[in-house]
C-alpha positions as CSV (number, residue, x, y, z in Angstrom):
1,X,-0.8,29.3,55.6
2,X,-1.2,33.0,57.3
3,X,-4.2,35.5,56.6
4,X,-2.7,37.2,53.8
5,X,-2.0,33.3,51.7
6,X,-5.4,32.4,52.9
7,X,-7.1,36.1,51.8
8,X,-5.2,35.3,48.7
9,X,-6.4,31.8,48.1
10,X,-10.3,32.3,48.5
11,X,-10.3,35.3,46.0
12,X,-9.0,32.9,42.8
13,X,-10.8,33.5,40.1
14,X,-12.3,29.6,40.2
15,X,-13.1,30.2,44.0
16,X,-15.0,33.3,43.4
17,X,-16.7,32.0,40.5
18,X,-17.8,29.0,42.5
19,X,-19.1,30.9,44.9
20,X,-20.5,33.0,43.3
21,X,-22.8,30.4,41.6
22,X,-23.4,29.2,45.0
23,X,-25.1,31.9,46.1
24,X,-27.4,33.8,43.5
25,X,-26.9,31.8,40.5
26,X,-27.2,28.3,42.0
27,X,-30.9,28.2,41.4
28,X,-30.4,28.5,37.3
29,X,-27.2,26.6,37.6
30,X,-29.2,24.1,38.8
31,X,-32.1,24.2,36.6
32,X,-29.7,23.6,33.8
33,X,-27.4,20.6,35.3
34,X,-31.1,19.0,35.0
35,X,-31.0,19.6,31.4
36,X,-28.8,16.9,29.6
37,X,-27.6,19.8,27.5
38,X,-25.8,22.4,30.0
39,X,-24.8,24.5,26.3
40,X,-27.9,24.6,24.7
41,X,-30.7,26.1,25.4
42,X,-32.3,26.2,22.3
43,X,-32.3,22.1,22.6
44,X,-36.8,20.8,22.7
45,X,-36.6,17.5,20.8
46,X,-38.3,16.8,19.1
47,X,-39.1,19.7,17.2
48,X,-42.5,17.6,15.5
49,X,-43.9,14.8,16.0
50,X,-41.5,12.1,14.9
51,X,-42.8,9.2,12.4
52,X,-39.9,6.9,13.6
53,X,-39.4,6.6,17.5
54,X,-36.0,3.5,17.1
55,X,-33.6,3.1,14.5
56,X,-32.5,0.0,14.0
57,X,-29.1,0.5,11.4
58,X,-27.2,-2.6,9.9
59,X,-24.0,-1.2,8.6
60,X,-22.3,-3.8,6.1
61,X,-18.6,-2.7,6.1
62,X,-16.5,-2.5,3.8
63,X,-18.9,-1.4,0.9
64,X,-21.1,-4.2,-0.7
65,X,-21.6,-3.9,-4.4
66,X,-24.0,-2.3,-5.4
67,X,-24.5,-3.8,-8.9
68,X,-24.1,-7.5,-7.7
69,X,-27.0,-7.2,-5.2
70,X,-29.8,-4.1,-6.5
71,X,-28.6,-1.7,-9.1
72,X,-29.4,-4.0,-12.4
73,X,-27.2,-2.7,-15.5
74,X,-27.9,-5.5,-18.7
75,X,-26.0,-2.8,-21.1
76,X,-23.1,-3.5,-18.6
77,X,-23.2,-7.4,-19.2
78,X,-23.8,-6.7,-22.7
79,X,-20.6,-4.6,-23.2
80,X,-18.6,-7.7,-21.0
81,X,-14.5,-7.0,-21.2
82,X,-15.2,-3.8,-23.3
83,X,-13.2,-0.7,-22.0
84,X,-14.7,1.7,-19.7
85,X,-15.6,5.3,-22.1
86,X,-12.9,7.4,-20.9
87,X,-16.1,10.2,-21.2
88,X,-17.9,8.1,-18.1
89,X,-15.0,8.4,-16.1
90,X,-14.1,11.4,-16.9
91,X,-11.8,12.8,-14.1
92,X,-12.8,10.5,-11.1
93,X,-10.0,9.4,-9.0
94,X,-9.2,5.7,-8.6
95,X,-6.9,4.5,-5.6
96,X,-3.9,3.3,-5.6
97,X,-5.1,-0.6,-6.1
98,X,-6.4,0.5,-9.8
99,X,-4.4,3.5,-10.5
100,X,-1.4,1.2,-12.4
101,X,-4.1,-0.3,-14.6
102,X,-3.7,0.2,-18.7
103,X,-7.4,-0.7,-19.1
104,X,-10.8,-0.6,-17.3
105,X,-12.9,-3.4,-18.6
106,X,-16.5,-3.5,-18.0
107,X,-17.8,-6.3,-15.2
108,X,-21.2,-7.1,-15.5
109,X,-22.1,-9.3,-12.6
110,X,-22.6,-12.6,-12.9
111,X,-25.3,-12.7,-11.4
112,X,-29.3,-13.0,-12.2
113,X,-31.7,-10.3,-11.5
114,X,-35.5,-9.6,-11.2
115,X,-38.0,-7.8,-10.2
116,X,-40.3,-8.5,-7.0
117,X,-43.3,-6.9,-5.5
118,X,-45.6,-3.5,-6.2
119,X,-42.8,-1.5,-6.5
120,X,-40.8,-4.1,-9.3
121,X,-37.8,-3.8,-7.0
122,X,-35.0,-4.8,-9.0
123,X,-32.9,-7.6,-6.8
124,X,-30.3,-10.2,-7.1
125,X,-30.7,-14.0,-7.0
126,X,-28.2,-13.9,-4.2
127,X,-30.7,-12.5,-2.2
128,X,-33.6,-15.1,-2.0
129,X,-35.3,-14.0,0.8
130,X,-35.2,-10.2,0.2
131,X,-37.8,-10.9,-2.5
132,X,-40.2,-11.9,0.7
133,X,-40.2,-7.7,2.3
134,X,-39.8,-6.3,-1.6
135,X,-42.9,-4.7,-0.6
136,X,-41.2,-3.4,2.5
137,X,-38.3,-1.8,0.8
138,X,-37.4,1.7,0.2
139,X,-34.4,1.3,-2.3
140,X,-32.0,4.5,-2.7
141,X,-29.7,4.2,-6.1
142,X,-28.3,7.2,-5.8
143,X,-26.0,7.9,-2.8
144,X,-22.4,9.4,-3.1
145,X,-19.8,10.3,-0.9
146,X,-16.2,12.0,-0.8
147,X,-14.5,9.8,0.9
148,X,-12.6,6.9,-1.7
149,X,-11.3,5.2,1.3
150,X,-12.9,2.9,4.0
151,X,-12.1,4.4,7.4
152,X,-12.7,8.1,6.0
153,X,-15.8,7.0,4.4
154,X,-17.0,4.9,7.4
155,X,-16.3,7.8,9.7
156,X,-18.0,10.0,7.6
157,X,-21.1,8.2,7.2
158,X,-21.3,7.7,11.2
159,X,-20.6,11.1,12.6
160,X,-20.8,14.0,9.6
161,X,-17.1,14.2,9.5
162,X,-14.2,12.3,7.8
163,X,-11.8,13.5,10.5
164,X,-13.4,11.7,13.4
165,X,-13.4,13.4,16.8
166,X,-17.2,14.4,16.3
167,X,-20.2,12.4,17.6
168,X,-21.9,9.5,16.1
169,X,-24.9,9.3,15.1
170,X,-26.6,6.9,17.5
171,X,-25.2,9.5,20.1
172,X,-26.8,12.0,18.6
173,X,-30.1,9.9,19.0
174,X,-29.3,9.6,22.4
175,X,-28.8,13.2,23.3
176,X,-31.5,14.6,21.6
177,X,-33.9,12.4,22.5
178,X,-32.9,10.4,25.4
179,X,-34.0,7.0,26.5
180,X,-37.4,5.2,26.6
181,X,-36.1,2.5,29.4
182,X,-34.0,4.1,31.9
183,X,-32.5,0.7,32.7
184,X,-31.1,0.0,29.7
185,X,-29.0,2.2,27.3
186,X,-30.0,4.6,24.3
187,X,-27.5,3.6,21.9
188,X,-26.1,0.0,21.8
189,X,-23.5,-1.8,19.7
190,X,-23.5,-5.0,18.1
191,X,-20.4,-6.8,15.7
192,X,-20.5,-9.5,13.9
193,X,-18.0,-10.7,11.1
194,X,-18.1,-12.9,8.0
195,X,-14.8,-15.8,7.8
196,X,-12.9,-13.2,5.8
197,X,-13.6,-9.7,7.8
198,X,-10.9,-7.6,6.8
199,X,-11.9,-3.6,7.4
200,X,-11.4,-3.2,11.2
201,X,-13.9,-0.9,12.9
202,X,-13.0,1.4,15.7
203,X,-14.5,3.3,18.7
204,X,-14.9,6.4,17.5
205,X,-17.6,4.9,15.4
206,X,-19.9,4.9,18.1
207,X,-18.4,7.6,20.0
208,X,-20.0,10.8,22.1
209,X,-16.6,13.1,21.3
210,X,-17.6,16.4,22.8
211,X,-21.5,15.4,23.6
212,X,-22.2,14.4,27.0
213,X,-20.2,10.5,27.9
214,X,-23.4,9.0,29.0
215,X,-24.4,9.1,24.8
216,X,-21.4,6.8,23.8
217,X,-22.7,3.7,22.2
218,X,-22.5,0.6,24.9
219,X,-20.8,-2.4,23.1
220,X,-22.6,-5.9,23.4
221,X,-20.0,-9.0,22.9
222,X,-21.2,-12.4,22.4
223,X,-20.4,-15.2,25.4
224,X,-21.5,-15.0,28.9
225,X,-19.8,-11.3,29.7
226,X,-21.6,-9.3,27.2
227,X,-20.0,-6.1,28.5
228,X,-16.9,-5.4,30.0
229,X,-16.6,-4.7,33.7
230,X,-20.4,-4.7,34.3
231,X,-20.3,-7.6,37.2
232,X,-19.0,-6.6,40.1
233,X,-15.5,-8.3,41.3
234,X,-15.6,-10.9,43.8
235,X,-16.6,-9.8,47.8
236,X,-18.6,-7.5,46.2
237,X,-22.6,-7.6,47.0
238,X,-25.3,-5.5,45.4
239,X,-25.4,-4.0,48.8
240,X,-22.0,-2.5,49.0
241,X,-22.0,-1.6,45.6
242,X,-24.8,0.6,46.0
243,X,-23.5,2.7,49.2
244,X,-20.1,2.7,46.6
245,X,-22.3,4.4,44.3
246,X,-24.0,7.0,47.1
247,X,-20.6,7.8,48.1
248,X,-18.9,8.7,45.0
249,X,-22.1,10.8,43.6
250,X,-21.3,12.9,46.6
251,X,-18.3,13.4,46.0
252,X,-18.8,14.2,42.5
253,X,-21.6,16.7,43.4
254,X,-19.3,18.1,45.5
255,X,-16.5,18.7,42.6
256,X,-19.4,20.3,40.5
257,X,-19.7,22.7,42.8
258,X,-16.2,23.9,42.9
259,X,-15.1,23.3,39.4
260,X,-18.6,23.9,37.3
261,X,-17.1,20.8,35.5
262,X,-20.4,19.2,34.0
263,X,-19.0,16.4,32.5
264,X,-18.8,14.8,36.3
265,X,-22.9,14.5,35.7
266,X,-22.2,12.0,32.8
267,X,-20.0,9.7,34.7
268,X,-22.4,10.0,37.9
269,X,-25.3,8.6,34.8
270,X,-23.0,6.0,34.0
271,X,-22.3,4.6,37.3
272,X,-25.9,4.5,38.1
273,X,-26.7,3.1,34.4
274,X,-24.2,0.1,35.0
275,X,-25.8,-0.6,38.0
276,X,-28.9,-0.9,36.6
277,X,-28.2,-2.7,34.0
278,X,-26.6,-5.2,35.7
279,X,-30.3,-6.9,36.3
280,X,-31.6,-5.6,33.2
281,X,-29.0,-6.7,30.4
282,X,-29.2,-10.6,31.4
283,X,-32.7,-10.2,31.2
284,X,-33.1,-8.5,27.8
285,X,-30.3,-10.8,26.5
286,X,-31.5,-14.3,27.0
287,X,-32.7,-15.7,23.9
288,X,-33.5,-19.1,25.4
289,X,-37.4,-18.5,25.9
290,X,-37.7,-17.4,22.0
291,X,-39.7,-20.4,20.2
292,X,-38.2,-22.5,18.0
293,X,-39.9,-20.8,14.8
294,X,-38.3,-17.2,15.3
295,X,-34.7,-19.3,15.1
296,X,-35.8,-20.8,12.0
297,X,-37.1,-17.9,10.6
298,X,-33.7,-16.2,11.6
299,X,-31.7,-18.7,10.2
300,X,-29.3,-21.7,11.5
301,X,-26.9,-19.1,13.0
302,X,-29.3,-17.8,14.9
303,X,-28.4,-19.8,17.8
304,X,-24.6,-19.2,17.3
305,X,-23.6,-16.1,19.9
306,X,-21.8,-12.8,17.7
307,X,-23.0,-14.0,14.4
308,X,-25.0,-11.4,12.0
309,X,-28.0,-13.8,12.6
310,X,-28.0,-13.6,16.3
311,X,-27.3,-10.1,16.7
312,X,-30.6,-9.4,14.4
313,X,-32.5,-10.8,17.1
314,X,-30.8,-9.3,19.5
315,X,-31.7,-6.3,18.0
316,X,-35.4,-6.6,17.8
317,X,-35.2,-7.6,21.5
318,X,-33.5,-4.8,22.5
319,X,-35.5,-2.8,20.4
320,X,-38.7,-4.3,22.5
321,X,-37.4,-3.0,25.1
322,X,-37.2,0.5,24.0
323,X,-33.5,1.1,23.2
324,X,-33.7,4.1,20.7
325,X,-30.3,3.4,18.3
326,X,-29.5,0.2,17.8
327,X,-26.2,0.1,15.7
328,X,-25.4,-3.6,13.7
329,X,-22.2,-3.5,12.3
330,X,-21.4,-6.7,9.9
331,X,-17.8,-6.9,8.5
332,X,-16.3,-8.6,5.4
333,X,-17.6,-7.0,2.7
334,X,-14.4,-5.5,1.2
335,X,-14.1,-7.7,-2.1
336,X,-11.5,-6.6,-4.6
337,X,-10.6,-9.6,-6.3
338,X,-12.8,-12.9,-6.6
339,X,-15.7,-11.1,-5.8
340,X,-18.5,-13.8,-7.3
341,X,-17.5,-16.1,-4.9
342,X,-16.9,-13.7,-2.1
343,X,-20.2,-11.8,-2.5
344,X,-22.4,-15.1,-2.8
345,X,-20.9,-16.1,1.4
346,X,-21.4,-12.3,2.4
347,X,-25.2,-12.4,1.1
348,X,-25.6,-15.9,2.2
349,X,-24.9,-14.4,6.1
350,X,-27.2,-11.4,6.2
351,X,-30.1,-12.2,3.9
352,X,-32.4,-14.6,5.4
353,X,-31.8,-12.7,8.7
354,X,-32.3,-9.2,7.3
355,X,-35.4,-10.3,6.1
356,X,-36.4,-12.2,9.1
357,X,-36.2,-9.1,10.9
358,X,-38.0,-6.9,9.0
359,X,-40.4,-9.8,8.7
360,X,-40.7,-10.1,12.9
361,X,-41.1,-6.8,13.4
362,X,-44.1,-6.5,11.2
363,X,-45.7,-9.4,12.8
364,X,-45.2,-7.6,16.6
365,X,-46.7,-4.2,15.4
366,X,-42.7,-2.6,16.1
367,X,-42.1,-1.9,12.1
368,X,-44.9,0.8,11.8
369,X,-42.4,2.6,14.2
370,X,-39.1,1.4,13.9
371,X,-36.9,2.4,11.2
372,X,-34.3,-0.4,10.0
373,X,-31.3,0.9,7.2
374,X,-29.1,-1.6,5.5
375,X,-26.0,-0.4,3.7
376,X,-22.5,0.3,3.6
377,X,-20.3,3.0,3.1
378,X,-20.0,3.2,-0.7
379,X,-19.7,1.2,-4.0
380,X,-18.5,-0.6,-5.8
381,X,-16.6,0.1,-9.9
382,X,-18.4,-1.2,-13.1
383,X,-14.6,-2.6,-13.7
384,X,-12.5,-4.8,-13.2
385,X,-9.4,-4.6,-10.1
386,X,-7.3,-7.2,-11.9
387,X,-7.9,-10.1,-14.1
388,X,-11.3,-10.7,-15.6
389,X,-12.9,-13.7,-16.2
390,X,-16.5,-14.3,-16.9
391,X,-16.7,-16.3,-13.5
392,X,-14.6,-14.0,-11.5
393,X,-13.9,-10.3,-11.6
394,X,-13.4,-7.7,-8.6
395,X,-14.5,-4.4,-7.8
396,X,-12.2,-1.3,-6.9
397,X,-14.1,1.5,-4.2
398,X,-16.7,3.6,-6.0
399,X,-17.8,6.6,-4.3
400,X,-19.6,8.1,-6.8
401,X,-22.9,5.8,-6.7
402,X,-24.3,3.7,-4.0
403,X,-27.3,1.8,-3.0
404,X,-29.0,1.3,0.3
405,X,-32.5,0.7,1.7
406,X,-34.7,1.5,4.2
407,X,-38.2,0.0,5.7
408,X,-40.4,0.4,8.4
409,X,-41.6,3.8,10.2
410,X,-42.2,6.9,7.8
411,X,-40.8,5.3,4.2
412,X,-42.5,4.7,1.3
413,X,-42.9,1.1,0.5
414,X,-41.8,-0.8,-2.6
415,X,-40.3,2.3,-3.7
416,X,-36.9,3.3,-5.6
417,X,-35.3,6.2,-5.3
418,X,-32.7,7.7,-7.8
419,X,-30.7,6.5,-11.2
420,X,-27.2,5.8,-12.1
421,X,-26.0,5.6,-15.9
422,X,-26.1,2.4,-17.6
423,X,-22.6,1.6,-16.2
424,X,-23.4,2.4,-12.8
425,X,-20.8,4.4,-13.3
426,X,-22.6,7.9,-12.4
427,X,-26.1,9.6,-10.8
428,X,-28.2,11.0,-13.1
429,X,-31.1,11.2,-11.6
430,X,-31.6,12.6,-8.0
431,X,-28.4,12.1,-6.1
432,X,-28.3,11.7,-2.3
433,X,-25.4,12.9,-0.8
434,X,-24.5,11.4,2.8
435,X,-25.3,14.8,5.0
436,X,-29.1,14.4,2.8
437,X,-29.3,11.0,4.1
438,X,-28.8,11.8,7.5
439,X,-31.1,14.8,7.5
440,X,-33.5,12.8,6.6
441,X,-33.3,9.9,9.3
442,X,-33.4,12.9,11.7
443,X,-36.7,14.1,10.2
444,X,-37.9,11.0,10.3
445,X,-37.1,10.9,14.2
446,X,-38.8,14.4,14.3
447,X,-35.3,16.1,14.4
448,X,-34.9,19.5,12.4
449,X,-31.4,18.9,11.5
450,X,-30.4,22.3,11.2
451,X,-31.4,23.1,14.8
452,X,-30.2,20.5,16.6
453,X,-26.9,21.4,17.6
454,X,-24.2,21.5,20.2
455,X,-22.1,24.4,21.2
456,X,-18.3,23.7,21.9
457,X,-15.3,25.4,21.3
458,X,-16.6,28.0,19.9
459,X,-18.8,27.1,17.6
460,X,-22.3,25.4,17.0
461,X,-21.4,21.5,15.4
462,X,-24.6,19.4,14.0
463,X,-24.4,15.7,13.0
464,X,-25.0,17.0,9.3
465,X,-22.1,20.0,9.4
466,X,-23.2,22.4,7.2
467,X,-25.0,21.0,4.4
468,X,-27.9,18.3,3.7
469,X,-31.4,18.6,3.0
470,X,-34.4,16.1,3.7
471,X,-35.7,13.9,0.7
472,X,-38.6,14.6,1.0
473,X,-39.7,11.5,-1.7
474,X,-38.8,8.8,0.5
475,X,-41.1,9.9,2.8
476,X,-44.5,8.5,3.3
């Protein structure tokens, strides 16, 4: 290379930009590579004080019915086979599983409900031990969504967008408000399936898309390697591992300074993160000092590695250990044809330990600031998919009315939220859409959804897009 090539090279636009930084701006560059948002400067989390500081979200997937488990509609089960008004329906979409049907004949469940606790929480007899945190409960009737199909729906409820490609929500939680224990991560993932799982569940659920890579949910498997590539290979000592580490930070400090690429921080936090954890993940892992009461109270399965049990407790451990978003997703619940039978296995799974971990972490002081949210991503038709028989009927998506619930940190307690119609068919009373519900979690993290965004690609994006509002009711 003569003069005139290497004159040529050194004034590049990246060069001189790079340079440039170096020399006046580095001080402010460097204030901000401290921030975890380089983008955002508007970004003080949280904006009040929070009444949750952990979330604690077990996702059933696939959409549990909501009027086999806690929306109770006697008119339905009186008006058994009968056809579905055409005014209820009205112009609702079906998919294409219903959409060939002649008729739409009413399915009351099959099964018994009552009411338990203060708040005459309206449950099924499927759920036994739910009647024990009634009191706990903060029941929601009336959620709706625009997605009629599981992966849209799923996505939407996860990240504020059916299209994917956005963060999720736990990631959010982990931007925003970073981690109490540096050794462990913000956001973790746990899977467990019933014998019949069917929807599958993908990455991008627990995804950090265009927020910084050191928010992506980490995924816990069950068996002695709970997450990939954490050990280090054979002839490899803690030792070497750690000069590796030293190295390649400098080397990646290095590239900042030429490229301004700030994406180079997240992978130097990760490195260092999987190191740590390395010591810290066995630790917070190992189950085998727990007493013999907390399995029982958990269930038989609690001793059985990936089950919905288990993974409960694995959740209130790792939530005693300050991880911030703890994401539980259970699979199987996707039940369009012999759903009595189907139903009764799915609630046989997740009740005793849902319970059991409301129950636990009541009795360690965590609830009063932990919040814990069971539900899926919508319901489930007042009619029949198929054949119906008084022992056996199944259920077609229903976006337009859903039930979830909430307990623990800044809920009311015993309380119901929202009406459908006596089909179950529609809201009329309240209605919470999916960006509300999510606005609200955020407030009850102390997060003004509204003002906590990120700026990419031209534009400001927010886990809630451009809609939502906080229900304020629910609130204690």
């Amino acid at each position: 290379m003569n003069i005139f090539e290497e004159y040529n090279h050194k004034m590049n636009r990246r060069n001189f930009l790079s340079g440039s930084v170096l020399g006046l701006g580095a001080t402010a560059l460097s204030g901000l590579m401290n921030d975890n948002n380089l983008f955002n400067n508007d970004l003080q989390l949280p904006h009040f004080a929070p009444k949750a500081k952990r979330i604690i979200y077990l996702f059933q997937s696939g959409a549990p019915s909501q009027l086999d488990l806690f929306d109770y509609k006697p008119k339905l089960k009186e008006m058994f086979g009968q056809e579905l008004p055409a005014s209820i329906r009205g112009e609702q979409r079906v998919t294409g599983m219903t959409a060939h049907q002649k008729s739409f004949p009413l399915a009351g469940s099959k099964f018994n409900f009552a009411q338990y606790g203060k708040g005459r929480i309206w449950l099924s007899e499927i759920l036994p031990y739910h009647q024990q945190i009634a009191d706990e409960m903060c029941v929601i009737k009336s959620m709706h969504t625009e997605a009629i199909n599981h992966d849209p729906a799923v996505t939407f409820l996860q990240t504020g967008s059916q299209q994917g490609a956005r963060p999720s929500f736990g990631s959010w939680v982990s931007y925003g408000l970073g981690s109490e224990n540096k050794n462990l991560p913000a956001f973790c993932v746990l899977l467990s399936r019933s014998n019949n799982g069917d929807q599958p569940l993908y990455a991008k659920l627990w995804n950090n898309a265009f927020l910084p890579s050191e928010h992506q949910g980490v995924l816990f498997r069950s068996g002695d390697d709970p997450i990939l590539y954490l050990k280090d290979p054979k002839g490899i000592d803690k030792f070497s591992r750690r000069d590796m580490l030293d190295a390649l930070a400098k080397l990646h400090k290095l590239e900042i300074e030429q490229t301004l690429d700030d994406d180079l921080n997240g992978k130097i936090a990760q490195y260092e993160m999987a190191y740590r954890m390395q010591t810290s993940v066995p630790e917070t892992l190992d189950v085998s000092k727990e007493p013999d009461w907390v399995f029982d109270l958990y269930g038989k399965d609690a001793r059985k590695p990936g089950s919905y049990a288990a993974n409960c407790l694995l959740a209130r451990k790792l939530i005693e250990n300050d991880v911030r978003f703890v994401q539980l997703y259970h699979q199987g619940w996707d039940q369009h044809g012999n759903l009595p039978s189907e139903i009764s296995k799915l609630a046989k799974d997740v009740d005793q330990p849902s319970a059991a971990l409301i129950l636990d972490l009541k009795q360690r002081g965590l609830l009063e600031d932990t919040l814990v949210v069971w539900g899926g991503e919508f319901g489930r038709g007042c009619y029949s998919q198929g054949k119906l028989t008084v022992d056996n009927y199944g259920r077609d998506h229903h976006p337009r009315c859903y039930s979830i619930w909430m307990a623990g940190a800044g809920v009311k307690k015993g309380y119901t939220y929202g009406e459908t119609d006596d089909f179950g068919y529609n809201i009329i009373n309240n209605p919470v859409h999916i960006h509300d519900y999510q606005a609200t979690v955020m407030h009850l993290m102390g997060i003004d959804h509204e003002r906590f965004t990120f700026k990419t690609q031209g534009r400001r994006y927010r886990l809630t897009d451009v809609a939502g509002k906080v229900v304020k009711s629910v609130l204690a």
